[in-house]
N, C-alpha and C positions, 0 to 999 in steps of 0.2 A: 520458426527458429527453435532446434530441438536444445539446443544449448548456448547459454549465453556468451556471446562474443567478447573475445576479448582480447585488448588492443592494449600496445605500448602506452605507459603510464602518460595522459597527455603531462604538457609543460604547463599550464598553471595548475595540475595538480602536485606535482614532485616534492618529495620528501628527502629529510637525509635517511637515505636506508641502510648506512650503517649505526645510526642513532638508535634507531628500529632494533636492528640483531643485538646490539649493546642490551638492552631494554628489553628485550625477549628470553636471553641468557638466564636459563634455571627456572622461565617459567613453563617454556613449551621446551619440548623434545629435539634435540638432532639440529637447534640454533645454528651450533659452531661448523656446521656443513654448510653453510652458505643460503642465504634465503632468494627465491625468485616471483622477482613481482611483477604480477602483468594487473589491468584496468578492466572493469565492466565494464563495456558501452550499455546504454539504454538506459539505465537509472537516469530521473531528474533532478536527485536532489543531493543526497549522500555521496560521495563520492564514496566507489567501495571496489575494493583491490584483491585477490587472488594472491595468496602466499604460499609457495610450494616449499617445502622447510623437511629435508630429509625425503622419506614415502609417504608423508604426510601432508594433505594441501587444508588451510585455512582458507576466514574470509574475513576482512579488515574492513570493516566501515571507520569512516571519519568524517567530522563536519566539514563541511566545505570553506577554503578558503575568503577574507574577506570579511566586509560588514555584515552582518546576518541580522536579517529581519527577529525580533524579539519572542521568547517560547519557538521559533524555530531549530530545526536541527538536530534534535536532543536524542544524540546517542545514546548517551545513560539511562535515559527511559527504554530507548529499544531494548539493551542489553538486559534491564532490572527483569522485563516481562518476557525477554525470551527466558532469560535463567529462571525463573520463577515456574514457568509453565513445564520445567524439564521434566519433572515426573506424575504431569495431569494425563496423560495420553493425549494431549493436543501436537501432531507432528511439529517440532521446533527442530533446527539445529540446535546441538551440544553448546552451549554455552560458554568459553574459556577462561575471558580476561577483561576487563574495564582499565582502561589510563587515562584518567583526568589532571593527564600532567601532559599542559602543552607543550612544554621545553621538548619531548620526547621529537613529536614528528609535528608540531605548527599546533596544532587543535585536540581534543580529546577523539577518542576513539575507541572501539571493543573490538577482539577476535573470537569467532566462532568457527566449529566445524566447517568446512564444506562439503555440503550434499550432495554427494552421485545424483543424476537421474534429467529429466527431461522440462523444460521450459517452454508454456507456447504462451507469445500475446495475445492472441487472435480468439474471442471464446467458439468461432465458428469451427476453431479445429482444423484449418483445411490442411495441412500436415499429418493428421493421423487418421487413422484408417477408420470411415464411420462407425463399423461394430464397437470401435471405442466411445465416440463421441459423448454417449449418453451415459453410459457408466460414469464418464470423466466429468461429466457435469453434478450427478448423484455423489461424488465421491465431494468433489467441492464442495456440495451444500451440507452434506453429512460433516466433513469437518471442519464449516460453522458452526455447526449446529453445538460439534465436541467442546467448541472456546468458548460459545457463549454460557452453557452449561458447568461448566468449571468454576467451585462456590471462590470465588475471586476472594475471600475472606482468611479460607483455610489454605491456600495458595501463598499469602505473605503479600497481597498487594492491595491490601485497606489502605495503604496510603498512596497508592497508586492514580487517581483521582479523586475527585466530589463525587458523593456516592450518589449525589441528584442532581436537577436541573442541567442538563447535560445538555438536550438542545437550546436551549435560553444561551446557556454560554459559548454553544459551536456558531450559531447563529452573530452572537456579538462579537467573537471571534475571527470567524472567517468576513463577516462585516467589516471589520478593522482592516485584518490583512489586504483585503479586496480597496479600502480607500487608499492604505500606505504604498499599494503597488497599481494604483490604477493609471492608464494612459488616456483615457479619454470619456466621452459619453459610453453609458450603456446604461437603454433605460429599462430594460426585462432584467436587469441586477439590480435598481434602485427601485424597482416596482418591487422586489422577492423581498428585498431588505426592509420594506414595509409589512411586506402580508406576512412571513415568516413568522416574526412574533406575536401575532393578532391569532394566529391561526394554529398555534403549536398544542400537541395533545396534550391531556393533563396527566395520562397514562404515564408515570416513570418508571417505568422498568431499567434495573441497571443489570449488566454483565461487563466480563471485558470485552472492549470492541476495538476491534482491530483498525478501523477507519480507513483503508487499502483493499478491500479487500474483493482482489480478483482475480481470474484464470493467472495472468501474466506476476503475479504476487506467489504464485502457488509452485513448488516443484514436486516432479509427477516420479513414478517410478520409474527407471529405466525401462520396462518392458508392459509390468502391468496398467491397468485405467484407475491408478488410484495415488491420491496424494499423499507424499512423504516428508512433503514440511511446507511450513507456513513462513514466510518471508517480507519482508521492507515492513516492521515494526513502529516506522517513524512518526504516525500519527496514531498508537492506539494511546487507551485510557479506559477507565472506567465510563458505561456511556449507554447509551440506548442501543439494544441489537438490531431493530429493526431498522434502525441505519445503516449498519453493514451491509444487510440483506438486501435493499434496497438501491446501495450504492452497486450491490456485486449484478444487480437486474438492470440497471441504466442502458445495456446495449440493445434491450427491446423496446428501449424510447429513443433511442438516436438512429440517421438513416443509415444504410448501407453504402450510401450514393457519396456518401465525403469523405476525402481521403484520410488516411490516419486515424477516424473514430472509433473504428470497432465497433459502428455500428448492425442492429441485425434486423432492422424495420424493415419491411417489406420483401422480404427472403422468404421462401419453402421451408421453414425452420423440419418437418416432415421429412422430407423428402434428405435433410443434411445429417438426420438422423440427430438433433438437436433437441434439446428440451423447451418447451412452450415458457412462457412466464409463469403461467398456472399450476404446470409440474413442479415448479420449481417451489414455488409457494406451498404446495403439497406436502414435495419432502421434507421441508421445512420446518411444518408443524409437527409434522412424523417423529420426526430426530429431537423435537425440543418439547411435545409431550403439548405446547399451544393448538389452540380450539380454532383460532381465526387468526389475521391479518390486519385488526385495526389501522384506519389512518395510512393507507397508502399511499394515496395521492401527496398526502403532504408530507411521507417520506422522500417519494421521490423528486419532488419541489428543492426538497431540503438538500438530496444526493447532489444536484446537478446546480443547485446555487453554491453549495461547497466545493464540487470540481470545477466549476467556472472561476472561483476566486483561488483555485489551485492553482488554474492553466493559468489567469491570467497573474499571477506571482512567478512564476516559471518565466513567462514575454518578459516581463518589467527586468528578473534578473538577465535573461537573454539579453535585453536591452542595454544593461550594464556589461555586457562583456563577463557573466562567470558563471553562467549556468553551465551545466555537467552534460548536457548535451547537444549536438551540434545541431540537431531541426528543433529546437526550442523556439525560432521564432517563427516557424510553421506552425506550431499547438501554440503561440498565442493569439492567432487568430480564430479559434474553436471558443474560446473564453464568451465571446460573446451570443454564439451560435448555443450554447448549453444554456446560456442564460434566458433565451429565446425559449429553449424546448422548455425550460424546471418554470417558467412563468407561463406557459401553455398549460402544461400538466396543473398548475396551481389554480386556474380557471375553472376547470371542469366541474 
């Protein structure tokens, strides 16, 4: 997918879109010409729209209709740390506008730029040409390495999170969300949700941590192998980096062999002109000036017990009829397969 798709606004997202141009009136440009809105498919959670507004196109995230599970959703947090990062050199969209007035369009919402250039899910790349692949992997981890680096302090986002205990809290956290949204047994998730805390480093290191962060999160340049903005904000915070790093590694601990995963276990990673796990780790410490990789294992325990209490919050709202995506209840049968692998991984 070089560009994301996008489809007529579904019907249980719809807004009034004349409420909208009302509301836009004197803050963005060329309003009174008419606005046209079309929908992202793929997103799972934000529901987030395309505004073509004059020669100018925007992009409009808004919480999802509905009951929403609690600290979900939180646009205002995306918008604070995209605007905030506008002039760290961390690639963001332009940051525009925040409306924390539901009257407007149902739910609060922010408008930002939208970014020319190229989007793939897939980290194996099979859409671009190999001589890219590697580059495009180096370029990813190089602009981790730029957000984690960035003194979060002189930035304006000290209040942005707890400047500690970050695993303790994502742990108790997505623990929570995982019981509010669970549909059944799963015992490699109430095995994690034991060892997790027994087990977590004492190492607190904090940066901003993106908590997303991967190929299909990233937009590429249109022609070059290099990323030109960082994208879907909705879980950063103040936090441990080597959780990012480790979430963004998860495809070399999932198989290749199940659908939807994006997994790359058991592939010629060589041969796809692909970066090993080990490179990746390499440029990692390269670009952040780090000696080593402490506690991996129980990073990535930690990655894949949080995207399993993801997926399965995704099922649960599928379940309800209001997820944002129409194979939602395809990834919530992965929920338990991930729980399976981050309690393998936590064994070793």
């Amino acid at each position: 997918m070089s560009e994301a798709t996008l489809i007529d606004v579904l019907p249980a997202h719809r807004f009034d879109e004349a409420k909208l141009a009302s509301y836009l009136k004197g803050k963005l440009p060329d309003v009174d010409k008419g606005i046209h809105i079309t929908q992202f498919q793929g997103g799972q959670s934000n529901p987030t729209f395309l505004l073509e507004i004059g020669e100018k196109r925007y992009v409009l995230r808004k919480k999802p209709p509905g009951k929403l599970l609690p600290s979900a959703h939180m646009v205002e947090r995306e918008f604070q740390v995209i605007n905030a990062l506008g002039d760290t050199g961390v690639p963001v969209p332009k940051a525009q506008l925040l409306c924390e007035d539901p009257e407007v369009i149902g739910t609060n919402f922010y408008i930002m730029d939208h970014v020319e250039g190229r989007v793939y899910s897939q980290p194996l790349l099979p859409d671009v040409s190999p001589e890219q692949r590697m580059p495009i992997h180096q370029s990813m981890i190089q602009t981790m390495a730029r957000l984690h680096n960035v003194d979060w302090k002189a930035a304006g986002l000290e209040g942005y999170g707890k400047p500690d205990g970050y695993v303790a809290r994502q742990i108790k956290r997505w623990s929570g969300q995982f019981e509010a949204s669970r549909t059944g047994d799963m015992p490699s998730m109430d095995a994690l949700m034991a060892w997790l805390p027994e087990n977590a480093p004492q190492d607190d290191h904090t940066t901003i941590a993106h908590g997303d962060f991967r190929i299909g999160n990233l937009i590429l340049h249109p022609e070059q192998p290099e990323v030109v903005a960082i994208l879907d904000w909705e879980l950063a915070t103040l936090g441990h980096p080597l959780s990012d790093l480790a979430y963004c590694c998860l495809p070399y601990h999932q198989p290749s062999s199940v659908e939807g995963m994006r997994g790359m276990q058991g592939l010629d990673l060589k041969a796809l002109n692909v970066p090993e796990e080990q490179q990746v780790l390499d440029w990692y410490c390269e670009y952040t000036g780090r000696s080593d990789i402490p506690d991996w294992n129980f990073f990535l325990a930690f990655s894949l017990f949080r995207l399993a209490a993801i997926v399965q919050g995704v099922y649960h709202r599928a379940l309800q009829g209001n997820a944002s995506n129409a194979d939602a209840l395809d990834v919530g049968k992965r929920a338990s397969l991930l729980a399976d692998i981050g309690w393998d991984i936590a064994q070793r």
